[in-house]
C-alpha positions in Angstrom: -25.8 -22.2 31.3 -24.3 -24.3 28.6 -26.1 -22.0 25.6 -23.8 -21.5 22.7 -24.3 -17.8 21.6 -24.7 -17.4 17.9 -22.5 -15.3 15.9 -24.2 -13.5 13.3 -21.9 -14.5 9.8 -19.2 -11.6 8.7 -20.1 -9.9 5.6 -17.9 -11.1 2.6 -17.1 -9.0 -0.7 -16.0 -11.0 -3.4 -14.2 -9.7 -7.4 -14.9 -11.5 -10.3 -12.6 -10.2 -13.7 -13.8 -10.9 -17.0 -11.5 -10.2 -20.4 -14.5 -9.2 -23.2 -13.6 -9.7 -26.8 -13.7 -6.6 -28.6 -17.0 -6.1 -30.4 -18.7 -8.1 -27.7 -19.5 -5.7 -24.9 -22.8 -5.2 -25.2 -23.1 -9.2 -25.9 -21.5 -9.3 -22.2 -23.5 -6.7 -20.7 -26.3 -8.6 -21.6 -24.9 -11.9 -19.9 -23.4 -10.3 -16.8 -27.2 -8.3 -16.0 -28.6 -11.9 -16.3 -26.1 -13.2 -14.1 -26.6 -10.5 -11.1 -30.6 -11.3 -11.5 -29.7 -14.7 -10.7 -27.5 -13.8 -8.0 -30.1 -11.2 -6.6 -32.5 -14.2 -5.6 -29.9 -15.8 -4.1 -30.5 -15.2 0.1 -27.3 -13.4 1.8 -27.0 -11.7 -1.9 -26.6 -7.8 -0.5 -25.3 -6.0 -4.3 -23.3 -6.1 -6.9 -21.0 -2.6 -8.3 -20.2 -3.1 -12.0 -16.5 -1.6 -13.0 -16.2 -1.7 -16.8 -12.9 -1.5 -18.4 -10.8 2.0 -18.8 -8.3 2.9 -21.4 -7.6 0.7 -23.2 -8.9 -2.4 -21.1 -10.5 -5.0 -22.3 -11.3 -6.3 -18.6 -15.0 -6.1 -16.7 -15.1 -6.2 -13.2 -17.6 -7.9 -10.2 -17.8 -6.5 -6.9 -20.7 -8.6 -5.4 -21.3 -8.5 -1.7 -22.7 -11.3 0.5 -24.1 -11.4 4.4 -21.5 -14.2 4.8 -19.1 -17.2 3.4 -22.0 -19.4 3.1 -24.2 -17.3 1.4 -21.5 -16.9 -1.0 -20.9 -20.9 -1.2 -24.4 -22.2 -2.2 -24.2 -19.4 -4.7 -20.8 -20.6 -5.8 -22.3 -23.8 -5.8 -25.4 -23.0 -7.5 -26.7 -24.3 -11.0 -28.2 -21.2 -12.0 -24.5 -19.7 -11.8 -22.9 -22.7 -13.5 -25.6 -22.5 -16.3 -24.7 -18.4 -16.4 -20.7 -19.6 -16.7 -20.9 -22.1 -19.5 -22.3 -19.3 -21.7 -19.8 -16.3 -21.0 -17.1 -18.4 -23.7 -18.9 -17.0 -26.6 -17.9 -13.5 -25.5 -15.2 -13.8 -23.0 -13.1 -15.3 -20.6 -12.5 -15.0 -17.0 -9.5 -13.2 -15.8 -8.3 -13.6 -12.6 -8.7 -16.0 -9.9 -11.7 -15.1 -7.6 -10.5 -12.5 -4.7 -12.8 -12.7 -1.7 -12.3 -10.5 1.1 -14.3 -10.1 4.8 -12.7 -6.8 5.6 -9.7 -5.1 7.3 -7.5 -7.6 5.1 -7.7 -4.6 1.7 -5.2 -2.9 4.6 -2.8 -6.2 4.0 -1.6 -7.1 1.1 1.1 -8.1 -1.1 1.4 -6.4 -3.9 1.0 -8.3 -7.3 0.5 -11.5 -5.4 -2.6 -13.4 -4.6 -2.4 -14.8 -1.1 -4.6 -15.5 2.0 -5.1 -12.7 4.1 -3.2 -13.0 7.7 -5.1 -14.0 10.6 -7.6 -11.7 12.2 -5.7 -11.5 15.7 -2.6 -10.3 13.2 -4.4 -7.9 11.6 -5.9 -6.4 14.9 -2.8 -6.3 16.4 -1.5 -4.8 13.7 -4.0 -1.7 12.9 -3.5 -1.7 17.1 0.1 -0.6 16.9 -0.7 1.5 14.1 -3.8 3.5 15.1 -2.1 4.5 18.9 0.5 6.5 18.4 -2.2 8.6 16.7 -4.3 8.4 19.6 -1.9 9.7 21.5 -0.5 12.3 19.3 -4.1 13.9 19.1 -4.9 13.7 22.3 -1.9 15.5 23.6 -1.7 17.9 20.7 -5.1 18.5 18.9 -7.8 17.6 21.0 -7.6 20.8 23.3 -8.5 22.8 20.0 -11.9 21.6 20.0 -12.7 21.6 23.2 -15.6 24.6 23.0 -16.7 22.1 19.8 -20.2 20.2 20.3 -18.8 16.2 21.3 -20.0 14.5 18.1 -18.3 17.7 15.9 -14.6 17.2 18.0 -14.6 13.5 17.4 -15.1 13.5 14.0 -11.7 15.3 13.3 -9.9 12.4 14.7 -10.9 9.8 12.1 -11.2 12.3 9.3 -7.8 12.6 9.1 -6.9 8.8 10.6 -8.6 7.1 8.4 -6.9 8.2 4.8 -3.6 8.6 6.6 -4.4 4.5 7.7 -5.3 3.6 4.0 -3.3 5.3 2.1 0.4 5.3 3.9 1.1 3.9 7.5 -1.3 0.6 7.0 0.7 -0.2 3.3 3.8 0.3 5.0 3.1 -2.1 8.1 2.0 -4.7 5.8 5.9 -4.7 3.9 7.6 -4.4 6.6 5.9 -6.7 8.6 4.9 -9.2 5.7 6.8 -12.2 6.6 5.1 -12.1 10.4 1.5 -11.7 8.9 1.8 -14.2 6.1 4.4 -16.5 7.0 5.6 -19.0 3.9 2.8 -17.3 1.3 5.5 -14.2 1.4 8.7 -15.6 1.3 9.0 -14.9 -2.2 
């Protein structure tokens, strides 16, 4: 059987930053709800979250969400979103460079850099070595306190606690340590 199986396209989230002129919030708002109605008829378009500036901010941010890197192209490609861009001078300016992301790389980064995430086999390996000492830990420790538990009740303690532990600690601190290995050149600064 020579079929070639087709992969279904990995979900892509993408930021766009904005810096708003004082006085011309509500000018932007206006703008940026016109822009997501023109991205919403865009196919692969899957939502857009809306982060407006704190403190004393003057930045808007786009968290738009795409069924896959080409969606995302023929929108970045689009007229209707280079007509919506020429207009967003009068009131504003954009940021930041565009960050798109297609998942575990949030775990990898470098912080106040903007670089290419590491390979996927890096990044697997990576949350590998990370996530099994863990494993083993609650299996030899924990897991005989829920034993009388239902199955789906027991297993949920496991990533409960993984999971923020993952984010929030051991998966920052194998991305320093180990930065040079997952990004090569890009970190060398």
């Amino acid at each position: 059987m020579n079929e070639q199986v087709q992969r279904a396209p990995r979900p892509v989230t993408t930021v766009f930053t904005w810096e708003v002129r004082p006085g011309e919030d509500a000018a932007f708002e206006r703008w940026a709800h016109g822009l997501q109605a023109d991205a919403e008829t865009f196919p692969g378009n899957q939502g857009v979250t809306w982060l407006r500036p704190e403190g004393g901010s003057r930045r808007y941010h786009a968290v738009v969400r795409w069924s896959g890197p080409d969606s995302l192209d023929r929108w970045m490609a689009s007229p209707e979103r280079a007509a919506r861009y020429e207009q967003v001078s009068a009131f504003g300016r954009t940021a930041h460079p565009q960050l798109t992301t297609t998942g575990l790389e949030t775990w990898f980064n470098i912080p106040r850099m903007v670089t290419r995430p590491p390979a996927r086999w890096k990044m697997s390996l990576v949350t590998l070595v990370a996530v099994y000492p863990f494993a083993l830990l609650y299996n030899e420790v924990f897991a005989r306190y829920f034993e009388t538990w239902q199955p789906a009740e027991a297993t949920v303690i496991f990533p409960v606690f993984l999971s923020p532990l993952l984010t929030y600690a051991i998966m920052p601190g194998l991305s320093r340590v180990l930065r040079r290995w997952l990004y090569g050149e890009q970190a060398a600064e």
